[in-house]
C-alpha positions in Angstrom: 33.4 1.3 10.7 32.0 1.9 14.4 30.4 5.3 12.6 28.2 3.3 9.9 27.0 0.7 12.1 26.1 3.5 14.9 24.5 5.6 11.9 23.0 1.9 10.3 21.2 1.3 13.7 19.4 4.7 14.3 18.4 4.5 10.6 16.7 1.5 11.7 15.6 2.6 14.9 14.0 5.5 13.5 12.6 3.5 11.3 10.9 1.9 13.6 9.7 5.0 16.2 8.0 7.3 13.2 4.7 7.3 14.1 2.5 6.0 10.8 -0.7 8.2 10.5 -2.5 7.7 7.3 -4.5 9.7 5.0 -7.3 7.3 2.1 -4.6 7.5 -0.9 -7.1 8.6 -3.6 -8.3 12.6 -3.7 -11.6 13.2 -2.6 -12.3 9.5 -1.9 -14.1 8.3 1.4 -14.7 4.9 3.2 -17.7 4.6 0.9 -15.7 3.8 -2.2 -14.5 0.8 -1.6 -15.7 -2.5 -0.3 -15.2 -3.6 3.5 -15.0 -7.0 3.5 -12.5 -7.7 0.8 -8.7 -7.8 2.6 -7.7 -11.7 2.1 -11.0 -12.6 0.4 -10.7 -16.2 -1.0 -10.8 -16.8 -4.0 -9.8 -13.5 -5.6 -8.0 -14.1 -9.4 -5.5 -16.0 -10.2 -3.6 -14.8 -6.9 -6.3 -16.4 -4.5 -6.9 -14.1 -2.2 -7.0 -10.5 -2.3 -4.0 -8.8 0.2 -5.0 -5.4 -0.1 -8.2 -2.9 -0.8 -9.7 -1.6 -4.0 -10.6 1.9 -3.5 -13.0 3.0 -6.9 -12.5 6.6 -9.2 -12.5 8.0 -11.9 -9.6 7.0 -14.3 -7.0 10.0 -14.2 -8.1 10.7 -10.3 -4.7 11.5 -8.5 -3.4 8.3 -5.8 -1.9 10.5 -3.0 1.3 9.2 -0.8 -1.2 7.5 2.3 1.7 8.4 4.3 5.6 9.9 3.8 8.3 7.7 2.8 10.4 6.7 -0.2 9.5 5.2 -3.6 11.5 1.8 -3.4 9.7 0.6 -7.0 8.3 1.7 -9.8 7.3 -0.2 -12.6 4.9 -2.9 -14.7 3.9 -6.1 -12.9 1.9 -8.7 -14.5 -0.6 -8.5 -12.1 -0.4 -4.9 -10.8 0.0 -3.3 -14.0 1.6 -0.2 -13.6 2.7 0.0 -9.8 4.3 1.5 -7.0 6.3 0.7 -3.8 6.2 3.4 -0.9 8.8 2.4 2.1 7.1 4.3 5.1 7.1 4.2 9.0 7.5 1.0 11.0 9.2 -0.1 7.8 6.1 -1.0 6.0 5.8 -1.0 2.2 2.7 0.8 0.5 1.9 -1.0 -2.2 0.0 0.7 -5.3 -1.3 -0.9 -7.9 -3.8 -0.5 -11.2 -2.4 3.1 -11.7 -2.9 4.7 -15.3 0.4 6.7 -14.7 3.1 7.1 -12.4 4.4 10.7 -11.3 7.6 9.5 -9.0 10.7 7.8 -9.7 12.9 5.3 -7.8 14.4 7.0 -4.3 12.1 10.1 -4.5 11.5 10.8 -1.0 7.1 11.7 -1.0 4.9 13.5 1.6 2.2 12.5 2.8 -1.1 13.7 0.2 1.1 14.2 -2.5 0.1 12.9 -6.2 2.3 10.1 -6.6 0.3 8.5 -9.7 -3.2 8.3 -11.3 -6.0 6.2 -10.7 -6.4 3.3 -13.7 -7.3 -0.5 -14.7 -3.9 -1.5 -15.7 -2.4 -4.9 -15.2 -5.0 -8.2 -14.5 -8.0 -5.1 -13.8 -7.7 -4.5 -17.4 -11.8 -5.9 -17.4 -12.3 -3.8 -14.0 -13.7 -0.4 -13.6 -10.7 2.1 -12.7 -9.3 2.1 -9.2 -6.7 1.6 -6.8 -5.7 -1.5 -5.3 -3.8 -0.5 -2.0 -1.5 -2.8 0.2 0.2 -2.3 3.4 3.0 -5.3 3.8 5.3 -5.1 7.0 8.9 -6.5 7.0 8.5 -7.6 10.6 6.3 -10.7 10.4 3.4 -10.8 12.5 3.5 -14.7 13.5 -0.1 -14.3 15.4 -1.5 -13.6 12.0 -0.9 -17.1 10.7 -3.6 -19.5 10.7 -5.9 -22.0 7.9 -7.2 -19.5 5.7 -5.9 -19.8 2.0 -2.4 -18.6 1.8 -2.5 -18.1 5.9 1.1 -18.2 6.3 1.4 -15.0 4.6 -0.9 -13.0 6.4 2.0 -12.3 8.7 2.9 -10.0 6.1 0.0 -8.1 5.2 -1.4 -5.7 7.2 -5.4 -4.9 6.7 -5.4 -1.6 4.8 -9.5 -1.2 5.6 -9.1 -1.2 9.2 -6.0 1.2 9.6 -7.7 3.8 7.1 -11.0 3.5 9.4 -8.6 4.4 12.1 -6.6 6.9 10.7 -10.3 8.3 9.3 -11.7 7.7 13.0 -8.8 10.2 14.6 -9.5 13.3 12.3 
């Protein structure tokens, strides 16, 4: 028992330490191809805001792993359409969503750039123009976050993928 709660704890722990670098998860796609300004824009859809980043392709255009980790999910979601959940560093979920096809499978451990799906309009973007919709959520809130925007309380969740692609981008 002492051995799987000493192995339990530096699962976590390491967890925790791996450093997260990220690479933009759509090939050949640059800060250019998607808008700025659009993590937790109100209203967005049905949802209200939007909790993540639409990065625009070409239908078909291979959605690269933006960092290691393991596929949690795999799946259709009303919303999403056909999506994806990455566990990575810090214990952060990936979220991918919109894809035409998926290329993992539930516990498949990823590297970071590899093809993990294709670039589509499923779910609620059936109207859109093919792309990714990318989230980053954290299981460690972030209380700070918190404040009277619409569907504030859950910003402690949601990390802003824009701004840690345009640093990741920034130390290349």
């Amino acid at each position: 028992m002492y051995f799987l709660l000493v192995t339990l704890f530096h699962i976590l722990l390491a967890g925790f330490t791996t450093p997260e670098i990220l690479i933009i998860p759509v090939k050949g796609a640059t800060t250019a191809d998607w808008n700025h300004e659009t993590f937790w824009y109100h209203p967005w859809g049905t949802k209200g805001v939007h909790d993540g980043i639409d990065i625009f392709a070409d239908r078909g255009t291979p959605v690269l792993a933006a960092t290691s980790g393991f596929v949690m999910v795999t799946g259709k979601a009303s919303l999403g359409g056909n999506i994806i959940f990455v566990a990575g560093p810090k214990w952060r979920l990936h979220y991918y969503a919109h894809l035409d096809t998926i290329e993992v499978q539930i516990g498949e451990y990823v590297r970071q750039g590899q093809t993990i799906a294709r670039v589509g309009n499923s779910g609620s973007a059936e109207n859109s123009p093919p792309h990714l919709h990318y989230s980053i959520l954290t299981l460690v809130p972030y209380p700070h976050r918190w404040d009277d925007a619409p569907m504030g309380a859950l910003k402690m969740l949601f990390l802003n993928p824009h701004q840690r692609l345009m640093d990741a981008v920034g130390k290349e």
